[in-house]
KOLTIZA-882537 format. One record per residue: residue in three letters; x, y, z of N, C-alpha, C in turn. Coordinates in steps of 0.05 Angstrom, whole numbers, plus 5000, padded with zeros to 4 digits. Example, Ala and Ser with C-alpha at 12.3 -4.5 7.8 and 13.67 -1.06 7.14 Angstrom:
2
ALA526448865156524649105156526449345156
SER525749555142527349795143525850015157
***
This chain:
458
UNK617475523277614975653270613075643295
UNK611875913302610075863326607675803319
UNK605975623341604075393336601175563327
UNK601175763326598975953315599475933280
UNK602576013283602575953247601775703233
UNK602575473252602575263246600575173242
UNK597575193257595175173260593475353235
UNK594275553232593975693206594475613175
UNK596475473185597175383159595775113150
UNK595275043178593474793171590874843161
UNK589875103175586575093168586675253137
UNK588975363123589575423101588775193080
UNK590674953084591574663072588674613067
UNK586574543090583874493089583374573078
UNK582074873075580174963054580174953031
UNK583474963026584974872987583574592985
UNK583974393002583174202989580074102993
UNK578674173012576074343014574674432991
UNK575974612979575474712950576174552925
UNK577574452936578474212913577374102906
UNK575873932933572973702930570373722919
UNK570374142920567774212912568474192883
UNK569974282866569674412846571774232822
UNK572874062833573373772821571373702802
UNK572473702778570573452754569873212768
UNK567173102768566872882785566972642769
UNK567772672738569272462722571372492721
UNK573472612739576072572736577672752716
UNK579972702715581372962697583572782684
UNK583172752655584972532642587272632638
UNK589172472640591772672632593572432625
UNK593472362588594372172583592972012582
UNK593671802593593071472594592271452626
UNK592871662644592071692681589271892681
UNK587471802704586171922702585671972730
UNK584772272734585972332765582572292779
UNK581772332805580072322819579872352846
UNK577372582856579272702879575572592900
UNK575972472917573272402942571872672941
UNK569272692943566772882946566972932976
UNK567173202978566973243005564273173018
UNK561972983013560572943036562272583040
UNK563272483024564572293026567272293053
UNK567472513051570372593076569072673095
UNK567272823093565772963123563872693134
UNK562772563128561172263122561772023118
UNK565071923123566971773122566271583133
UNK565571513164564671373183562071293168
UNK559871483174556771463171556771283139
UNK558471333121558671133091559570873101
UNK561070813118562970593119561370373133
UNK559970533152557870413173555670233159
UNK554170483130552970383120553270063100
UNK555770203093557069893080557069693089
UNK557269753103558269433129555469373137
UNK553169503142551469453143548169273119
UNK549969433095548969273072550769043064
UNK552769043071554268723065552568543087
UNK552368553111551668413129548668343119
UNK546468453111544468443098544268233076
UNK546568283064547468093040547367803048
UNK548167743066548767533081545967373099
UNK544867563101542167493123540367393104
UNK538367193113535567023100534567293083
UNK532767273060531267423044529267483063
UNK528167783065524767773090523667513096
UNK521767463111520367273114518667233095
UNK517867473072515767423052516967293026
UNK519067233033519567023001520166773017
UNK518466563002518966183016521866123004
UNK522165973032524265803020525365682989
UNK522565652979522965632947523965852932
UNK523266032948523766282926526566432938
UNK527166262959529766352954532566282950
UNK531565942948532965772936533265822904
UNK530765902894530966052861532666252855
UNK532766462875534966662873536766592878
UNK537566442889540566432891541566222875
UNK539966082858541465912841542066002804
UNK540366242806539166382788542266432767
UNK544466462780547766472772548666202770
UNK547766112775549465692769548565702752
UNK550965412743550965342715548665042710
UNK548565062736545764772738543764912740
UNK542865142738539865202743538165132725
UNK535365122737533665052715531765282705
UNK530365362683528665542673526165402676
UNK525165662698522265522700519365702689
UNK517365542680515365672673514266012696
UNK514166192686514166402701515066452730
UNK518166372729519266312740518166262767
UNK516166012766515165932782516865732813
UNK517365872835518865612837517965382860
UNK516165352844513965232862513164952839
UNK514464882821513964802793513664552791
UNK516564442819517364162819514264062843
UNK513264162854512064112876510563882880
UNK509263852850506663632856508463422851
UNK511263382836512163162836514163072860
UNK514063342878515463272897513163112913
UNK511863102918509263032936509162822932
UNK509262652903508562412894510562282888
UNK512862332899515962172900516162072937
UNK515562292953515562332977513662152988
UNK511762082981510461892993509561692978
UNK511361562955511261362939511661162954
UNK513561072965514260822988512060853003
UNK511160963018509260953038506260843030
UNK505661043008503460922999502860742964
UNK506260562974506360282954505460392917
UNK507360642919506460762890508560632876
UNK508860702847512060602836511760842807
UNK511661062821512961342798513961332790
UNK513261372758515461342739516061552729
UNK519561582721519661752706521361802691
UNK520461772653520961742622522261912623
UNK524661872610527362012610527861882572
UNK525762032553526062012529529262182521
UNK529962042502532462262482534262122468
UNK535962262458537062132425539062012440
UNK541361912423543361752421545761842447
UNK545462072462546862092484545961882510
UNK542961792500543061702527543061392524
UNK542861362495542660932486544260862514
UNK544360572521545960332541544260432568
UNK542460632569541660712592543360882602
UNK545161022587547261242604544861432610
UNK547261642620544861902637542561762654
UNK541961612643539261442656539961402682
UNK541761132680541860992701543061162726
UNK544161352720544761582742542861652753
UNK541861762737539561952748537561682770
UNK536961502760535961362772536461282796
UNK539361102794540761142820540461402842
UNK541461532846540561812850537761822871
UNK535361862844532961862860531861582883
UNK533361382874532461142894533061202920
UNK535761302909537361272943535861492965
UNK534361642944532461822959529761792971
UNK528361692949525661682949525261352955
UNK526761202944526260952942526060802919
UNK525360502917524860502888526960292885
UNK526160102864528759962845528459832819
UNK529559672815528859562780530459742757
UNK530259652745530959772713530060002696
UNK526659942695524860082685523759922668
UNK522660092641521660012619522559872598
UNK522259672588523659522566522059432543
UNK523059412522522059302498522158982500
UNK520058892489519858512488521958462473
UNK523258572453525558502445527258652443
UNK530558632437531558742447531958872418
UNK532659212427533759332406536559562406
UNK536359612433539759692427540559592468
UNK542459462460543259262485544159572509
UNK544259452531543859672550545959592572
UNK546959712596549859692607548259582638
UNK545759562639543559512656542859182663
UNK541259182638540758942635540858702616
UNK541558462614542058352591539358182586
UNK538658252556536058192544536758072520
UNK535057772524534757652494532657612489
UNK531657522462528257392461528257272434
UNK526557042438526356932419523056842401
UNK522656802377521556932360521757162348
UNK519957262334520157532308517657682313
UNK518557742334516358022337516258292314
UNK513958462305515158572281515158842297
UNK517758952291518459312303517159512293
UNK515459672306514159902291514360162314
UNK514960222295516260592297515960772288
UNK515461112284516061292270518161312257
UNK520461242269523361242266523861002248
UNK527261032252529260792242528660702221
UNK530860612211530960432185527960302169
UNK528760302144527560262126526359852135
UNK528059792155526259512165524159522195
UNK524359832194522259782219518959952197
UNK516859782215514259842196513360052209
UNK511660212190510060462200506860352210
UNK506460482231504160322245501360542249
UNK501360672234500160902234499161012265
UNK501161012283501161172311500961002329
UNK500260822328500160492343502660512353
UNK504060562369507360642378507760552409
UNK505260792427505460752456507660852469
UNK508360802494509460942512512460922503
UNK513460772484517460732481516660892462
UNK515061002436515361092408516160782391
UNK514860592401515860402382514860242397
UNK513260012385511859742396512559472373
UNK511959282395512659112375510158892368
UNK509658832352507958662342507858352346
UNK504458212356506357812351505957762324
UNK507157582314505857442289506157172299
UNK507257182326508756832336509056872365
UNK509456682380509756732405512556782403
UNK512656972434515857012436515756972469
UNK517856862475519656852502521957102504
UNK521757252526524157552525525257442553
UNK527757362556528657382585530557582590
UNK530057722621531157972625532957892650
UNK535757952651537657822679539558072674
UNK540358132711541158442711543958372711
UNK545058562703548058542685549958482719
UNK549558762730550858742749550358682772
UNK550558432782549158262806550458392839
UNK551558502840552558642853550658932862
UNK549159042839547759202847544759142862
UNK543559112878541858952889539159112879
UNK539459372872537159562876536059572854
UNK537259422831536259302804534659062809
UNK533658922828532558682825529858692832
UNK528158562809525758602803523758452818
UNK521058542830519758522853516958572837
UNK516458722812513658732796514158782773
UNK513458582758512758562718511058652707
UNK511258922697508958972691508159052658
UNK506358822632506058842609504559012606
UNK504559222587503759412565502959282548
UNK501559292535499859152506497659402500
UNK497059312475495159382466493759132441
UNK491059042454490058852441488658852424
UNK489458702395488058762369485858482373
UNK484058502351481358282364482357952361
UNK482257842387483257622390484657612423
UNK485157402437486357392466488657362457
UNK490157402484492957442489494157362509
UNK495757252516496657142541499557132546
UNK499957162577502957162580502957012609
UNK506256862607505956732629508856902641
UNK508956952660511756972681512456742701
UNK516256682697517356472701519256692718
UNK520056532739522256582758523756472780
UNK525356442787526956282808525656332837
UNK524256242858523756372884526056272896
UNK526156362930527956382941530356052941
UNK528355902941529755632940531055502914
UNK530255672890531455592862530355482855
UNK526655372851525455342843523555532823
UNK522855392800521455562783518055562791
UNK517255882792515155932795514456032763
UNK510955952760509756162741506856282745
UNK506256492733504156592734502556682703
UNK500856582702498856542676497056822674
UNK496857062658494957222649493357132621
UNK491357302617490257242593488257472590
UNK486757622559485557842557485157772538
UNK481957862530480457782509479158072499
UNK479358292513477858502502479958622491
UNK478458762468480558922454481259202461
UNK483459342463484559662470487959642492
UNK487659762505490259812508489659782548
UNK491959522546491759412576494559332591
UNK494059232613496459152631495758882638
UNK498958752642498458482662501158562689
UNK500758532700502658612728502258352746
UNK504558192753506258022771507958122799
UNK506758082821507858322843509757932856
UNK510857892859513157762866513957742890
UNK514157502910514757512945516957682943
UNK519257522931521757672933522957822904
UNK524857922917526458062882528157802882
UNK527757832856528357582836530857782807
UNK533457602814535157752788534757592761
UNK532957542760532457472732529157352715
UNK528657382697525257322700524757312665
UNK522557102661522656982625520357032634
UNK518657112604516457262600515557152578
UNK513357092576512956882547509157002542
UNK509457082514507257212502505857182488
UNK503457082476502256932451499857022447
UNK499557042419496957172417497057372388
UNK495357672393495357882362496258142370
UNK496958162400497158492401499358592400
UNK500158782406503058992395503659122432
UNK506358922431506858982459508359272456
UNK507959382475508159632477510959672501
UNK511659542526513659522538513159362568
UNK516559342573515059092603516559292618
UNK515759292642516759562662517359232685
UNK520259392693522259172703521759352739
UNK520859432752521159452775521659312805
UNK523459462819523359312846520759452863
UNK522359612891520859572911519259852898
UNK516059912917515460202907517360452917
UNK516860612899518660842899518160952869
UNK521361022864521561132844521861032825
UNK521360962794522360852779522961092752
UNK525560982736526261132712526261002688
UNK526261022675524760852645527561052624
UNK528560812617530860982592529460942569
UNK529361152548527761102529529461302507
UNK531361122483533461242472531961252446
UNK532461462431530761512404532961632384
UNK535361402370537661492352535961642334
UNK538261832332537161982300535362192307
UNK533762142330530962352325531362642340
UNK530062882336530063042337527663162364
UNK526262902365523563032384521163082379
UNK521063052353517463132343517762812332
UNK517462682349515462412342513262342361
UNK513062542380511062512392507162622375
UNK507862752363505862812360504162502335
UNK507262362329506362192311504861872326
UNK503761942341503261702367500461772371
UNK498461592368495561582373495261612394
UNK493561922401492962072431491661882450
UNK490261802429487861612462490161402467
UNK491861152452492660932460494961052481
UNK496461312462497961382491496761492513
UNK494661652517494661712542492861472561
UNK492461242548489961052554493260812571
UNK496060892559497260692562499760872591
UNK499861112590500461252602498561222645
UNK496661252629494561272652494961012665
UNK496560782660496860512670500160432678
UNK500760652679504360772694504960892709
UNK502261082722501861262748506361372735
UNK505861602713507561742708508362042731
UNK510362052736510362362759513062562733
UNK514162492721515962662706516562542680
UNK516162812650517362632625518462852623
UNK521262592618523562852602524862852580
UNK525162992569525663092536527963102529
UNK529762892529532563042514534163082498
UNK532563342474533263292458533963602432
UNK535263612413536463872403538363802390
UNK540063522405542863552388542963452352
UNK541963352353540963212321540563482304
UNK539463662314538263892293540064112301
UNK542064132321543364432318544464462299
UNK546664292280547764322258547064482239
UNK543064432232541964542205539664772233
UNK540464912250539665152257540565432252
UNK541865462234543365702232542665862230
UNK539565962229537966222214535566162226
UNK534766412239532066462254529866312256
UNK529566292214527266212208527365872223
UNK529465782216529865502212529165382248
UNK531065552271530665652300527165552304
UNK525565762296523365822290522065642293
UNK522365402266520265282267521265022275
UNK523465002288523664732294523164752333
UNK522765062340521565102369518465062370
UNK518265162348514865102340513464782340
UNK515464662332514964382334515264282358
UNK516764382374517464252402515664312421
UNK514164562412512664622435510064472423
UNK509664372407507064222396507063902408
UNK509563802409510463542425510863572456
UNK510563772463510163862489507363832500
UNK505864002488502964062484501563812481
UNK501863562467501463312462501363192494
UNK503963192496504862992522502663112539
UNK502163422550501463472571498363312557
UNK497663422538494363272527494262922543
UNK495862792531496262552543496262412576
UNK497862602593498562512608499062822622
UNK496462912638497363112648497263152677
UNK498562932689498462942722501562982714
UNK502962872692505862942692506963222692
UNK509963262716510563442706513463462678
UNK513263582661514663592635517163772648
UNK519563632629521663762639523863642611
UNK525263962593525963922570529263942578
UNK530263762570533863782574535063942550
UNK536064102544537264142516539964122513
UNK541064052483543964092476545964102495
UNK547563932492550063942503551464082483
UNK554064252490556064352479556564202456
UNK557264312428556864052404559364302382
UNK561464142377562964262361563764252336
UNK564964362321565164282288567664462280
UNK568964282261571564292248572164692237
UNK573664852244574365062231577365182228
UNK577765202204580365322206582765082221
UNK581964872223583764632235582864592263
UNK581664722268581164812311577964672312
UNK577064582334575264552345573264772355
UNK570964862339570165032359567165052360
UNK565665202383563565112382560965192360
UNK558665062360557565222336556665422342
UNK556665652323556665882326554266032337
UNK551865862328548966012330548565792358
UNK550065682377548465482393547165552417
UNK548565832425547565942438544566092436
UNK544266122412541666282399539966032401
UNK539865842392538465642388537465532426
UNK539465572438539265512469537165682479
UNK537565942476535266172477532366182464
UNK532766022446530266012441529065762445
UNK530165592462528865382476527765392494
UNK529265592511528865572536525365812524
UNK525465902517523566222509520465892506
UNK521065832483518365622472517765432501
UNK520565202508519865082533517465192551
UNK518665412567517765502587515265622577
UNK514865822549512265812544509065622542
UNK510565342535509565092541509164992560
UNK509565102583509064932609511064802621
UNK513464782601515864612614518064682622
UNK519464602638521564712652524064672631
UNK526464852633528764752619531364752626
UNK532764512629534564492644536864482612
UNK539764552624541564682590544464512603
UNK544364302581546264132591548864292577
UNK548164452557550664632554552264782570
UNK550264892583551465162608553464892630
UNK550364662639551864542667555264422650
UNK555864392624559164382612560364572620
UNK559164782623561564982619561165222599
UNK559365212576559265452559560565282531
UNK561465522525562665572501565165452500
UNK565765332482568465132484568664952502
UNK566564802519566764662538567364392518
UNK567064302501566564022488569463982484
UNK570964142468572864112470575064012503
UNK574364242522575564162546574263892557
UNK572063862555571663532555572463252544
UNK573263422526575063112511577363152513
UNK579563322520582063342529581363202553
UNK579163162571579363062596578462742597
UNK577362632574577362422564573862372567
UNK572062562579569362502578568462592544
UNK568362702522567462562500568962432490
UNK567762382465568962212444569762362423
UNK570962252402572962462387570562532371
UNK569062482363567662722349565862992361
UNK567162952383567063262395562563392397
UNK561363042403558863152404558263002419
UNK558562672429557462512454559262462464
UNK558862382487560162392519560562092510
UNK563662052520564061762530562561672553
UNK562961402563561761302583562261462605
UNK565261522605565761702636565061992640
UNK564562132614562962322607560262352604
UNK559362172600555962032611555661992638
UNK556961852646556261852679556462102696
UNK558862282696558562442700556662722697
UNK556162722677552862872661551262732683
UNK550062482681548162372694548762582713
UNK550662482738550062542765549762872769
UNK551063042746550463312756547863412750
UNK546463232730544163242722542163062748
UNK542263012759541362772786540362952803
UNK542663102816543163212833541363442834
UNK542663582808540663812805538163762808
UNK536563612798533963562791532663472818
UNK534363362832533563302865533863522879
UNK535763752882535563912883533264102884
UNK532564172859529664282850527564162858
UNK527663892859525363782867524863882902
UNK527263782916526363802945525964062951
UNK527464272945527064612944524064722926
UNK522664552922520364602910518164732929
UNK518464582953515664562970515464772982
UNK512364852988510865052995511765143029
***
């Protein structure tokens, strides 16, 4: 064939398929179960100039956000898809800031920030806790235990606590042998009463950990009319017993604090008098401190059942920087229906609203539900509305001022409880974390929250 035909035949071929590109269905042409689809001719004539562009918006993809979003805000976007993120009040992400400020220069300027890590029965022995704690020291600084009850009421993996005399337990909560104190509670949700002197000695389980050893004692009370006195006993460096003598005669809600040459692993505390100790805060060096504060059974609205002035009068004598909430799992079971949703968000944001009343240099931060499963058809699976109920936590939280972090999502979702206990982190009833499933929670919960905190700043 001579190269004129040949060339002809080509500019023929073109224009057929030329015409093809114009007048092509631009949804394709089904035929069967195939469905055909033919490139737009500015796509062929514009091949390069598209490809260019591509490559040029992927690379974009890749590059810092403008200079007009902060570092905060673009650490927010891009975590906005993890399963650790947190929900912040209008999605502020500037949220963690003031407690970043006052963690950051706690060592320096000899602070000891605390921060109440309230919630039900996932976190008893100090689990979740003591992670999280660990964690922030190694950051900020900080050591000790935290907050403790004069006597002991559910033994802890921390510290070993006995005491002797009969202090009387009062609580909103628990059993039919703890007394109702009409809000007289304070900073644990539960205080204890003298009717007798009592001696509490506190010695840290694991001597090996150094950053548990206590350097300032500091008593919570609240004094009914009459004095009160407490002495602190401890070993100094040579194994000699030291003590130190307080005493208070006015009545309301006070402190006695013991600052200590050295950390000392072990320390007896002896108390006599009429008032209703409220808790002894076990700290080392300044820094950070975390206070475990386990509430079996409860749901989260016992805050509002706690006398506003004594807590925020007992609060204001803790220099608090974060309280956290963790709590849902007790009530997902009986959430099944909007209404029920409803008003048990209604309540949470009222125990929210409280705390901030009390104590509002704190910033509030609500943990919710872990993955929680129940028997069907022989199978494990998760509850059905828990996701709804998650949604409307996070909706009330953040309407309240508080941030919400979803220990469900950081599992995994839906069916995660199950894959957690095939892995040996719960326990067979498919709703609390074993110990190794606790610790692990802790640290991804640690992390995150340090995370957010340092990505906070302006």
């Amino acid at each position: 064939m001579k190269p004129k035909k040949i060339l002809l035949l080509f500019a023929i071929l073109i224009a057929l398929l030329a015409l093809l590109c114009i007048f092509f269905p631009k949804n394709g042409v089904t035929i069967g179960k195939t469905t055909l689809r033919m490139p737009t001719l500015e796509t062929i004539m514009h091949h390069d100039e598209l490809l260019a562009k591509a490559e040029i918006e992927e690379v974009m993809d890749t590059l810092p956000i403008e200079e007009a979003a902060s570092e905060a805000e673009r650490f927010i976007m891009e975590m906005e898809g993890d399963s650790t993120r947190f929900w912040l009040p209008d999605d502020d992400p500037h949220f963690f800031q003031p407690l970043y400020e006052k963690l950051s220069s706690a060592k320096a300027n000899h602070r000891f920030v605390r921060i109440l890590h309230y919630g039900d029965s996932q976190i008893e022995m100090d689990r979740i806790s003591n992670r999280i704690r660990t964690r922030l020291q190694r950051e900020f600084g900080g050591g000790g235990c935290g907050m403790m009850p004069i006597a002991p009421i559910i033994p802890t993996m921390t510290m070993s606590h006995y005491a002797s005399g009969e202090p009387q337990r009062q609580s909103p909560f628990g059993d039919t042998l703890v007394v109702r104190a009409h809000g007289n509670y304070g900073p644990m949700v539960q205080s204890h009463r003298l009717a007798s002197p009592v001696s509490a000695t506190y010695t840290i389980r694991d001597k090996k950990e150094h950053n548990l050893a206590m350097q300032r004692v500091k008593l919570i009370f609240n004094n009914r009319p009459g004095p009160i006195s407490a002495t602190l006993k401890w070993k100094d460096a040579s194994g000699s017993w030291q003590s130190l003598d307080y005493s208070e005669n006015e009545a309301g809600v006070h402190a006695m604090e013991w600052e200590l040459d050295t950390a000392v692993e072990s320390v007896r505390l002896n108390v006599n008098g009429t008032g209703d100790i409220y808790g002894v805060l076990l700290d080392g060096t300044p820094g950070v401190a975390v206070d475990n504060i386990p509430m079996r059974g409860c749901s989260g609205q016992q805050f509002t059942q706690i006398n506003r002035d004594q807590l925020a009068s007992a609060y204001a004598l803790m220099d608090v920087g974060l309280i956290i909430m963790q709590f849902g799992g007790n009530s997902v079971p009986y959430l099944k229906y909007q209404k029920s949703r409803d008003e048990y968000c209604e309540a949470i944001g009222k125990q929210i609203d409280r705390l901030k009343e009390c104590c509002p240099e704190a910033t509030i931060l609500f943990v919710g539900p872990s993955d929680m499963s129940e028997r069907y058809n022989g199978n494990w699976r998760t509850y059905p509305h828990m996701e709804q109920v998650i949604e409307s936590l996070i909706q009330t939280v953040n309407a309240h001022g508080a941030a919400y972090w979803s220990i469900y999502h950081a599992m995994g979702g839906n069916g995660s409880m199950e894959r957690w206990y095939q892995q040996g982190l719960s326990g067979v009833d498919h709703v609390h974390f074993s110990q190794k499933g606790a610790d692990k929670m802790g640290d991804i919960m640690g992390e995150a929250l340090l995370k957010y905190i340092k990505n906070s700043k302006l």
